[in-house]
C-alpha positions in Angstrom: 0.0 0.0 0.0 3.1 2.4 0.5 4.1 1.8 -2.9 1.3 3.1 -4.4 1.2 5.9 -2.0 4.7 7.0 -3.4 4.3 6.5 -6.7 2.1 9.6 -7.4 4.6 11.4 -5.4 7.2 10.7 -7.7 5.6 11.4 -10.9 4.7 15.0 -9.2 8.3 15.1 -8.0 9.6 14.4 -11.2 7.3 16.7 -12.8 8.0 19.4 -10.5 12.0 18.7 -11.7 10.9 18.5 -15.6 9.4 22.3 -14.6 12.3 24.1 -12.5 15.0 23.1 -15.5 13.8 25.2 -18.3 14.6 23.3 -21.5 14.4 25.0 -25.0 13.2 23.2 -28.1 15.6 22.6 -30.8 15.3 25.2 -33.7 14.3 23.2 -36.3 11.1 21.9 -34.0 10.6 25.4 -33.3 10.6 26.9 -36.8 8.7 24.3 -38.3 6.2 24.9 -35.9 6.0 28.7 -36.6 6.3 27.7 -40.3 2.8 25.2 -39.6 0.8 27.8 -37.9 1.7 30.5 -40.1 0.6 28.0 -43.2 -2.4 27.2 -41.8 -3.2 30.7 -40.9 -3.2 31.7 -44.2 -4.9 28.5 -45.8 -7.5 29.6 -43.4 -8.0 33.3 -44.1 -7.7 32.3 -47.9 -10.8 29.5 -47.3 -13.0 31.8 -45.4 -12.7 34.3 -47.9 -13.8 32.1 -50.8 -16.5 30.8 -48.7 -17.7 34.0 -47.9 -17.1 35.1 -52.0 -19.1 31.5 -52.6 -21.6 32.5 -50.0 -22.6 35.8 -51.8 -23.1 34.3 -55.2 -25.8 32.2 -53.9 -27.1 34.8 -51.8 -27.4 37.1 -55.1 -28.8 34.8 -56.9 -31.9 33.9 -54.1 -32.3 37.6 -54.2 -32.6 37.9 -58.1 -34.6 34.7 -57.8 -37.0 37.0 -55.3 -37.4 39.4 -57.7 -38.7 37.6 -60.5 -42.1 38.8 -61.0 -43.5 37.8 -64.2 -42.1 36.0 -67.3 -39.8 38.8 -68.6 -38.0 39.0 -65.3 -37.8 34.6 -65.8 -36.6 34.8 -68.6 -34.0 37.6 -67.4 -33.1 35.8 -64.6 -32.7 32.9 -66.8 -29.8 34.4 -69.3 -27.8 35.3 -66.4 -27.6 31.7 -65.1 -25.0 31.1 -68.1 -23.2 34.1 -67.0 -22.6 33.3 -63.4 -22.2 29.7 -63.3 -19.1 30.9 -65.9 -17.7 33.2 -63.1 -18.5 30.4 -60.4 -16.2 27.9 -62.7 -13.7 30.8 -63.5 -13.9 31.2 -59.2 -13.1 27.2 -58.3 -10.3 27.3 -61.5 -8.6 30.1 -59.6 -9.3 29.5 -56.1 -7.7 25.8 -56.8 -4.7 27.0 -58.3 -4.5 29.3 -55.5 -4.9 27.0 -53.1 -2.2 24.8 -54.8 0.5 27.5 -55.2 0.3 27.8 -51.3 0.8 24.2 -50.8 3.6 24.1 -53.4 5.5 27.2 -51.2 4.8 25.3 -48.0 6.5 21.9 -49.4 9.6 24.4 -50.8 10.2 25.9 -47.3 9.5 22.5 -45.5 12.3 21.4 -47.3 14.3 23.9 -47.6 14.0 23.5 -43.7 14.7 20.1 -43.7 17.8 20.7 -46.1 19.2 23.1 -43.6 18.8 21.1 -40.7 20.0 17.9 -42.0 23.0 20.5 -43.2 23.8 21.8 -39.8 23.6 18.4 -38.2 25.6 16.8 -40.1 28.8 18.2 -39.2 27.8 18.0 -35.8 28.0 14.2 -36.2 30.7 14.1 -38.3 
């Protein structure tokens, strides 16, 4: 029964060690986790502002759907379907490519990253 009493006193012990020695990351860990957040950060932004652009379309087009009155304003509403499902397809085309170009710069400064770490280590070792 003591032993189990002084178990959980040496994990707190041992944790209350871990605590008083301040220990620092390596760099690399450190930069590649500033290079994550500041990746997803902008994958983020970039996403809720084409959901937002996305968002608008359809909410212009139940508002021009509103408006239709009588068969002129049908048949108005119905020559600009053409026209915007054009700038929704223009829209994805770009917002892909975007998208892509930002995943294409992460991978180039992941490893570039990786490059200079494994660079700067391997003397080290040597």
């Amino acid at each position: 029964m003591t032993c189990l009493r002084s178990a959980p006193m040496n994990v707190v012990q041992l944790f209350n060690k871990t605590l008083e020695t301040p220990q620092t990351l390596p760099e690399p860990v450190v930069k590649t986790n500033k290079l994550l957040v500041e990746n997803m950060e902008k994958m983020m932004v970039f996403q809720m502002n084409a959901l937002k652009s996305y968002l608008d379309i359809g909410l212009n087009q139940m508002r021009a759907a509103a408006e239709i009155t009588d068969l002129q304003s049908l048949q108005d509403f119905y020559k600009r379907q053409a026209e915007i499902a054009q700038t929704v397809q223009h829209k994805l085309m770009s917002d892909t490519k975007a998208m892509s170009d930002m995943a294409a710069r992460f991978k180039t400064e992941m490893d570039g990253l990786a490059k200079t770490t494994l660079e700067d280590a391997l003397p080290k070792a040597a």
